[in-house]
MIFITI-792722 format. One record per residue: x, y, z of N, C-alpha, C in turn; residue in one letter. Coordinates in pm, whole numbers, plus 50000, padded with zeros to 5 digits. Layout:
// MIFITI-792722
[rec [X Y Z] [X Y Z] [X Y Z] a],
...
***
This chain:
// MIFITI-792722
[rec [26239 97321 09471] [26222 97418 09363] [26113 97369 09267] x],
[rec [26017 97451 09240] [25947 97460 09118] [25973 97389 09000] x],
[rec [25868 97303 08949] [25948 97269 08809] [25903 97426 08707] x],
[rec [25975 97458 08581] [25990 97538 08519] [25831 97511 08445] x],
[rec [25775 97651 08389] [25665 97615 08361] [25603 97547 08265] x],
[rec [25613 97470 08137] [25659 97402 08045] [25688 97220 08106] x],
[rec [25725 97228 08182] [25720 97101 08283] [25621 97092 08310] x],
[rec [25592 97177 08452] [25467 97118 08486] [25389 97117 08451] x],
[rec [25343 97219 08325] [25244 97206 08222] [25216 97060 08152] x],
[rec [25372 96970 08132] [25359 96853 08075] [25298 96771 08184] x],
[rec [25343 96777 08311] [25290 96689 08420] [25101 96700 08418] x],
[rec [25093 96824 08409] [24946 96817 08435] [24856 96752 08298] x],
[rec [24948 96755 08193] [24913 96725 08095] [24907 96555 08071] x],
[rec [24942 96495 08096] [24941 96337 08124] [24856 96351 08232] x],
[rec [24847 96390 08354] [24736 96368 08419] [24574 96391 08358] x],
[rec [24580 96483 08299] [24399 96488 08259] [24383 96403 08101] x],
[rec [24502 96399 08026] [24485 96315 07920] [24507 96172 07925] x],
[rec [24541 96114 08014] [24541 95988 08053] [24449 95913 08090] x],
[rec [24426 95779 07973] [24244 95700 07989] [24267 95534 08010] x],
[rec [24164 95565 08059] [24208 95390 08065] [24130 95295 07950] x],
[rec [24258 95287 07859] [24204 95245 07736] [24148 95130 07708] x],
[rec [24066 95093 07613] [24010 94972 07586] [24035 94885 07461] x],
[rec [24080 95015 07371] [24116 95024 07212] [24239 94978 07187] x],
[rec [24301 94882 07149] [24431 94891 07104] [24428 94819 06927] x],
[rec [24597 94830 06915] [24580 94828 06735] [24733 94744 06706] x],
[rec [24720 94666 06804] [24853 94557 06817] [25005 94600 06822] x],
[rec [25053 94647 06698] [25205 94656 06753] [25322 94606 06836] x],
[rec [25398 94688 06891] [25498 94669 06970] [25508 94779 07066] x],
[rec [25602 94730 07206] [25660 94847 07290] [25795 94834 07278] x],
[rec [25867 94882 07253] [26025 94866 07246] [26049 94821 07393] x],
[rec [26132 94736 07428] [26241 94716 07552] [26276 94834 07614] x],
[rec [26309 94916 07588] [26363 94987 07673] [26269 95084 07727] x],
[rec [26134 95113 07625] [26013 95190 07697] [25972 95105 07793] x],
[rec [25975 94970 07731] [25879 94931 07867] [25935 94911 08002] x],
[rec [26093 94909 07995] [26191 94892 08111] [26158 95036 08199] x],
[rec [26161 95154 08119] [26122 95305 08127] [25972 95329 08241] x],
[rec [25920 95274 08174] [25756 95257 08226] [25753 95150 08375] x],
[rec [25770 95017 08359] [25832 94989 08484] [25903 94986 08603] x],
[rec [26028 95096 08544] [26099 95185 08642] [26037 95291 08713] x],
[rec [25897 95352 08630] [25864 95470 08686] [25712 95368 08805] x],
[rec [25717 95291 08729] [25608 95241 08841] [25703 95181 08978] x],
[rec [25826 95143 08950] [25882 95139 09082] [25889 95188 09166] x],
[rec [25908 95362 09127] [25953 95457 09187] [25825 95539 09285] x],
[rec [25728 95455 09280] [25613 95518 09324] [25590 95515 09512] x],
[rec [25580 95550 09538] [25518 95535 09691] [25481 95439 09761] x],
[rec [25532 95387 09889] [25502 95262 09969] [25505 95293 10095] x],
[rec [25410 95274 10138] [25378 95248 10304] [25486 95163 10348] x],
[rec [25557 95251 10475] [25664 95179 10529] [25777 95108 10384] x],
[rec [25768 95208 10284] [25860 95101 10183] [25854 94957 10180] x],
[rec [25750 94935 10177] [25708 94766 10149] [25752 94738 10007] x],
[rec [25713 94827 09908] [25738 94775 09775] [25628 94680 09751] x],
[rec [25527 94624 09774] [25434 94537 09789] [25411 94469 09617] x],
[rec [25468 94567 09517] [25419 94539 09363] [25520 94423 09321] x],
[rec [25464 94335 09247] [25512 94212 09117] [25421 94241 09010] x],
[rec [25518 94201 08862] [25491 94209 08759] [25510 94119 08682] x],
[rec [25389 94054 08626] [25458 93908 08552] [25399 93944 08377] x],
[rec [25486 93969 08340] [25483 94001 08146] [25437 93839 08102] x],
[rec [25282 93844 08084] [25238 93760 07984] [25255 93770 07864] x],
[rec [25378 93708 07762] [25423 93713 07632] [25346 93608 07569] x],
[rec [25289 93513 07612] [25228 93333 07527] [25089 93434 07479] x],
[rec [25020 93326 07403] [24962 93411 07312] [24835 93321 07403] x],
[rec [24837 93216 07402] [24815 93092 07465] [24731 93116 07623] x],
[rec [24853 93172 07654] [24849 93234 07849] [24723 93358 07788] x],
[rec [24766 93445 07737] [24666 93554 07686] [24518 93523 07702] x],
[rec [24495 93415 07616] [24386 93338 07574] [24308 93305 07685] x],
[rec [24347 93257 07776] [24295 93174 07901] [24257 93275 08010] x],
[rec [24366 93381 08025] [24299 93483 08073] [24166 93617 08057] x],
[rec [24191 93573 07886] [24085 93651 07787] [23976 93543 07879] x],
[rec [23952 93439 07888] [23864 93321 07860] [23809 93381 08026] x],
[rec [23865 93378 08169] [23848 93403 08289] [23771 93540 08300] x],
[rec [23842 93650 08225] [23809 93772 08225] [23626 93795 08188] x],
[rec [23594 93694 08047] [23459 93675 07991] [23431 93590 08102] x],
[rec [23407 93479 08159] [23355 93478 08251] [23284 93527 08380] x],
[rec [23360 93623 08404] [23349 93722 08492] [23281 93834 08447] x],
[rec [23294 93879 08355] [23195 93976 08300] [23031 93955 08279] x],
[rec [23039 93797 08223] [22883 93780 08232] [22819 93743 08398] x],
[rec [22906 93697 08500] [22828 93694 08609] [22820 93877 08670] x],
[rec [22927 93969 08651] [22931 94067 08668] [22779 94160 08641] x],
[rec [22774 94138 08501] [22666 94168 08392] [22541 94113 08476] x],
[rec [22500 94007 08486] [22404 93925 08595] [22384 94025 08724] x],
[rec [22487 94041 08778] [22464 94107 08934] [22439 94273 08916] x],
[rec [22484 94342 08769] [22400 94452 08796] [22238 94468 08730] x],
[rec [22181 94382 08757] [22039 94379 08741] [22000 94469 08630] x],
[rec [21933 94577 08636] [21869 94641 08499] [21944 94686 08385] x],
[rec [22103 94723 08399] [22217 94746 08334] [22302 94629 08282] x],
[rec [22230 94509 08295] [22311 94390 08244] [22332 94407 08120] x],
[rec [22210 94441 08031] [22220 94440 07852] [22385 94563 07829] x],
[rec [22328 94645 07908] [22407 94829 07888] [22552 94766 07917] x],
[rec [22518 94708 07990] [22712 94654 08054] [22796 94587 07935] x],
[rec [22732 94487 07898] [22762 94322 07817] [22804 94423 07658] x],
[rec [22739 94554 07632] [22746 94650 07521] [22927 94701 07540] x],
[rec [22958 94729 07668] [23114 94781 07689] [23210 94685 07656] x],
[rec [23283 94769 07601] [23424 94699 07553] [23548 94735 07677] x],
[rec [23559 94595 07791] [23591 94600 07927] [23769 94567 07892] x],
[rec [23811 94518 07811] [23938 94478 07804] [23998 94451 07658] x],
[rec [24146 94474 07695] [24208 94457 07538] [24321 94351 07523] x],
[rec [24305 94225 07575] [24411 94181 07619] [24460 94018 07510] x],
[rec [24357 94025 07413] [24399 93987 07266] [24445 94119 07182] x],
[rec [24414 94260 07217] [24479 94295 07111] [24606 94396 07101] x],
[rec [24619 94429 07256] [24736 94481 07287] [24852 94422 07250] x],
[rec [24935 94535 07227] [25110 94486 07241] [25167 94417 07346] x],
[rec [25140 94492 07486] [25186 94417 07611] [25052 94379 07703] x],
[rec [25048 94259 07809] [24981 94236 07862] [25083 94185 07994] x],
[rec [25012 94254 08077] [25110 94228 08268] [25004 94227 08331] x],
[rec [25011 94106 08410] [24972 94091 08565] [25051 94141 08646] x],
[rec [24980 94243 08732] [24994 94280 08847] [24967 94196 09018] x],
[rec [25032 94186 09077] [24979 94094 09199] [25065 94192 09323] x],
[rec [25010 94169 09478] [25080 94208 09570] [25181 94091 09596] x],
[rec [25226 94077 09639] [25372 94022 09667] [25294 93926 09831] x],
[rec [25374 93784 09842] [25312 93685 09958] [25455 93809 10074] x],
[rec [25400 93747 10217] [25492 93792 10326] [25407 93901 10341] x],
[rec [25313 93993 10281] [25277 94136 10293] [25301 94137 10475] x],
[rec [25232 94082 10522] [25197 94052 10665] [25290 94074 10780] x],
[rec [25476 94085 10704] [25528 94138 10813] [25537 94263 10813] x],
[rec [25487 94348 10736] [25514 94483 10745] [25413 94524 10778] x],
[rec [25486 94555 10914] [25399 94667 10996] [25332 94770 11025] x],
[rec [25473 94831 10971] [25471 95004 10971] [25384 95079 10868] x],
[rec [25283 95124 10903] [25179 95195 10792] [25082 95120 10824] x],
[rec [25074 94998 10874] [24942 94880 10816] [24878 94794 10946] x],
[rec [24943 94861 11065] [24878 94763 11151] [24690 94775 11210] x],
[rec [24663 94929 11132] [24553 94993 11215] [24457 94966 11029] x],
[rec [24537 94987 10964] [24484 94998 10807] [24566 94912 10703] x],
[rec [24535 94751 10690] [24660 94657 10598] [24597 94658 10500] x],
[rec [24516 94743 10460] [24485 94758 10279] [24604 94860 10209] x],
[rec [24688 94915 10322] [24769 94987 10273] [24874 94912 10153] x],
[rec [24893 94792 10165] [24951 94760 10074] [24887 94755 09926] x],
[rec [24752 94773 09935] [24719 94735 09779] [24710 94923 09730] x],
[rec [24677 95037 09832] [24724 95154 09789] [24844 95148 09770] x],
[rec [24940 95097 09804] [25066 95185 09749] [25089 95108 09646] x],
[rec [25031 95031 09567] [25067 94936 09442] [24983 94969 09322] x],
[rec [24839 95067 09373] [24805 95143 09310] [24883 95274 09275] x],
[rec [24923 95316 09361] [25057 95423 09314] [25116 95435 09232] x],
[rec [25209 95262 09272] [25271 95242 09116] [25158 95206 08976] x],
[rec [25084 95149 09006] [25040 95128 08869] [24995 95299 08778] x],
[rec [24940 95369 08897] [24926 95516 08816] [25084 95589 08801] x],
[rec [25150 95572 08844] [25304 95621 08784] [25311 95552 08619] x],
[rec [25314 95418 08616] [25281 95375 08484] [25200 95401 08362] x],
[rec [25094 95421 08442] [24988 95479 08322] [25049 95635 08325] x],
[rec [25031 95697 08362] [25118 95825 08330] [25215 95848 08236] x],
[rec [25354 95717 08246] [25452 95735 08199] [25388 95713 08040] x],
[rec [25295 95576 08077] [25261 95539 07881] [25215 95633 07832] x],
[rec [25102 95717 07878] [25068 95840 07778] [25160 95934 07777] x],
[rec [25294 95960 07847] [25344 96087 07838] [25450 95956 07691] x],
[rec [25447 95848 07671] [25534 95766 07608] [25439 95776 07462] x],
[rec [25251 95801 07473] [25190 95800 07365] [25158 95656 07365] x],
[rec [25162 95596 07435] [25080 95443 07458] [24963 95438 07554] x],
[rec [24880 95347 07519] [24764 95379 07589] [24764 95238 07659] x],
[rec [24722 95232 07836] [24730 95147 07906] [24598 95119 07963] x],
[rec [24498 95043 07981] [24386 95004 08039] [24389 94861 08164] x],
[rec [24328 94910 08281] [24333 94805 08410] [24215 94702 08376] x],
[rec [24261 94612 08406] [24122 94503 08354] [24111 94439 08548] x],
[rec [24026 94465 08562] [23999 94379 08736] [23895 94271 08750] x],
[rec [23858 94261 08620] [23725 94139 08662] [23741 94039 08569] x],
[rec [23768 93940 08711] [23864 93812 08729] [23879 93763 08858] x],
[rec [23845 93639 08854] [23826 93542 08976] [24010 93541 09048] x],
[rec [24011 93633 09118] [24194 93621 09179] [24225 93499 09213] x],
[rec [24145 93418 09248] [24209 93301 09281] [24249 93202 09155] x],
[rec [24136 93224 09073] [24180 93103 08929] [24326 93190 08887] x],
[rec [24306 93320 08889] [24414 93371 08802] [24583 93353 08839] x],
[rec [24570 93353 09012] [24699 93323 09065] [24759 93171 09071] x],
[rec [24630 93074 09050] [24624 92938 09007] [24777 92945 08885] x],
[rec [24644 93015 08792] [24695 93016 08671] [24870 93065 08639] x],
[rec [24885 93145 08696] [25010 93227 08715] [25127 93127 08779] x],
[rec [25049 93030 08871] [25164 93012 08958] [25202 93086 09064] x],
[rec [25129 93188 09098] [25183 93287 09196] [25191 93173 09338] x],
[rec [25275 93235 09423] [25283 93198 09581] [25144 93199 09649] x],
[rec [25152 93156 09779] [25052 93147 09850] [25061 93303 09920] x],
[rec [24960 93346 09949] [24950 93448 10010] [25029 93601 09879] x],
[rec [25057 93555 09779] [25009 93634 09669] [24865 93682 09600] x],
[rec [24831 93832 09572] [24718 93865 09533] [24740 93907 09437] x],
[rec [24631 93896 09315] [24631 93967 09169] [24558 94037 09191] x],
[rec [24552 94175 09126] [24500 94295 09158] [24465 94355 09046] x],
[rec [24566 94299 08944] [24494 94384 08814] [24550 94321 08681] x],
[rec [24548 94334 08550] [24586 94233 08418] [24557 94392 08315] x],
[rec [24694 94417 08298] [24717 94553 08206] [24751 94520 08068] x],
[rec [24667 94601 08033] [24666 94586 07849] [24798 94728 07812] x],
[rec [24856 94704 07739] [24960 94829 07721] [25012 94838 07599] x],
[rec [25039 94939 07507] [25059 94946 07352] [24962 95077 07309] x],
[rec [25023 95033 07125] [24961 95154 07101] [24822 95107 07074] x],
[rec [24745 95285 07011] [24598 95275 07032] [24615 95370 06905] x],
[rec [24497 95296 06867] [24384 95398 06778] [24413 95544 06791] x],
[rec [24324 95593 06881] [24342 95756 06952] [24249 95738 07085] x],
[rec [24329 95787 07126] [24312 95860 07294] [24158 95905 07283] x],
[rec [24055 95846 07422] [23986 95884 07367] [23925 96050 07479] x],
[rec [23846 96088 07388] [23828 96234 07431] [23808 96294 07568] x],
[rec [23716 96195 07607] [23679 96201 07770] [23699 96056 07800] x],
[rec [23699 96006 07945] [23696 95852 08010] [23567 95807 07913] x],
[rec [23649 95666 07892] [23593 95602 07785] [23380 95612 07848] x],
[rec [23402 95555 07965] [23237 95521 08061] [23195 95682 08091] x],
[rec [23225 95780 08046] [23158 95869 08037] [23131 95901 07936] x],
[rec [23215 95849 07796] [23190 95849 07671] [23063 95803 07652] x],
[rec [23036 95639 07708] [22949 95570 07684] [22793 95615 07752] x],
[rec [22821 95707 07823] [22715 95756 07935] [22730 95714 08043] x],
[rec [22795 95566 08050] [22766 95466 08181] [22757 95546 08359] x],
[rec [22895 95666 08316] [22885 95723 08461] [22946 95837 08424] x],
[rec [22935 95999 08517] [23032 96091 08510] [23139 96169 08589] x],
[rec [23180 96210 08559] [23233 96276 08650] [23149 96325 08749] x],
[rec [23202 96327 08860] [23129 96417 08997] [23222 96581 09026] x],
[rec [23115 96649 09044] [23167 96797 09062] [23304 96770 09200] x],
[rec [23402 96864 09181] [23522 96812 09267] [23458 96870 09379] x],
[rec [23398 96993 09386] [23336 97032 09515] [23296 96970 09603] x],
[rec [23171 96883 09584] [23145 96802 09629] [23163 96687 09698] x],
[rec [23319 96665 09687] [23408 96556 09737] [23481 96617 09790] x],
[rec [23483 96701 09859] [23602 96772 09959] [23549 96864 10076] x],
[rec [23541 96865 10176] [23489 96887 10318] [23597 96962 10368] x],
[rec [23588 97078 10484] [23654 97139 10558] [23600 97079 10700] x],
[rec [23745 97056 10777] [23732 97036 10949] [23614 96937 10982] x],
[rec [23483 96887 10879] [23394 96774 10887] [23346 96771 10743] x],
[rec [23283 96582 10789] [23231 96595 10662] [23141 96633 10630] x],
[rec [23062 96693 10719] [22930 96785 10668] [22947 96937 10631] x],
[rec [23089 96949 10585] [23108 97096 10636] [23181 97115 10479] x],
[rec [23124 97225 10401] [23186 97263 10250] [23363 97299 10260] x],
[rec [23455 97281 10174] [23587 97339 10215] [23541 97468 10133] x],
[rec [23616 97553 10132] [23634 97693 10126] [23698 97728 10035] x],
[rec [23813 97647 09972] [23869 97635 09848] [23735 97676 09748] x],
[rec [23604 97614 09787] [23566 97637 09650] [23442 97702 09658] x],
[rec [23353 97771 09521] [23273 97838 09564] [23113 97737 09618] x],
[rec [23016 97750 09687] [22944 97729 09685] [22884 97651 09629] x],
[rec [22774 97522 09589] [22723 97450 09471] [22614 97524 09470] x],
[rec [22577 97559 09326] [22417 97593 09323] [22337 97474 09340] x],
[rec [22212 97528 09403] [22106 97470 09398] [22041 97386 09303] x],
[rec [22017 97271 09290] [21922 97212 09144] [21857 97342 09078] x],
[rec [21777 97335 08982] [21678 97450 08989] [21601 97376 09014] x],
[rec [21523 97269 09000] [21434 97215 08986] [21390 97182 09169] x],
[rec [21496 97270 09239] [21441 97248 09387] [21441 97405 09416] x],
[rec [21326 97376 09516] [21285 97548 09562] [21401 97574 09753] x],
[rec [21455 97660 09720] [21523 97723 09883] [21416 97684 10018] x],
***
């Protein structure tokens, strides 16, 4: 059955207002939101039900620090490797993880390797379905009015060092979570210019990929190109 319309109005509504924030303004998350928010990232989708997601709540201010410290590292060799956009890059504000309320590492879970089912033709399946959960989460925080941002650049190996994680554990991502300033209007890197949206048309093919789907109308032409 249908959700009632007022529902799914809210569903669609966390989907297009949901950013991946950069801004935060310290505070707190209550216990039981964030138990709330973690539950809903549980509940997300897994190939063959692997469950593949761990969550380790960095509370030290200390631990924070060191990962702040890895994260800047990584940004300036990052910054380095995109050549003419190095200055434009090093200008973005990539992470919030001194000034958020909550900060979690994300990692896949060691053993991935006996699960089969879903992954023997395609074993990246485990880091999709852990993306799943992490967008169930970000969802839940803005429908909660907290703003959550993925930080990914970071040497996985110093970081699982750092963590302690198992062998054959992967870190995948270091989430800033709490409140914010304000939501911002559009994705922050389209705010900035850095990149935009792509027309949805354009990313969706019928029966090949050279072939338009039908769902949608036609793309016009540049003008600036002649038929």
């Amino acid at each position: 059955m249908a959700f009632a319309p007022g529902e799914r109005d809210a569903v669609y509504r966390a989907i297009f207002e949901r950013r991946d924030m950069r801004h935060f303004c310290g505070g707190t998350v209550a216990p039981e939101v964030m138990r709330r928010l973690l539950t809903a990232a549980h509940h997300a989708p897994s190939v063959g039900f692997m469950q593949p997601w761990r969550f380790i709540r960095i509370s030290s201010m200390a631990m924070r620090q060191q990962l702040h410290t890895l994260v800047e590292q990584e940004r300036v060799i990052t910054a380095q490797a995109l050549g003419q956009r190095e200055d434009e890059f090093m200008r973005l504000k990539v992470e919030g993880l001194l000034e958020a309320a909550e900060v979690w590492a994300v990692a896949l879970a060691e053993g991935r390797e006996k699960h089969i089912f879903g992954r023997r033709t395609l074993p990246h399946m485990d880091l999709a379905s852990a993306a799943c959960a992490l967008q169930n989460l970000w969802l839940a925080a803005r429908a909660e009015g907290l703003g959550m941002g993925w930080v990914s650049l970071f040497d996985p190996v110093a970081v699982a060092e750092l963590l302690h994680m198992p062998a054959g554990a992967e870190p995948i991502a270091l989430l800033c979570i709490g409140p914010v300033p304000a939501f911002y209007e559009e994705p922050m890197l389209q705010q900035a210019r850095w990149a935009k949206r792509q027309p949805l048309a354009s990313l969706v093919f019928e029966n090949d990929w050279n072939q338009a789907c039908d769902l949608f109308e036609p793309l016009a032409a540049p003008s600036n190109v002649n038929p």
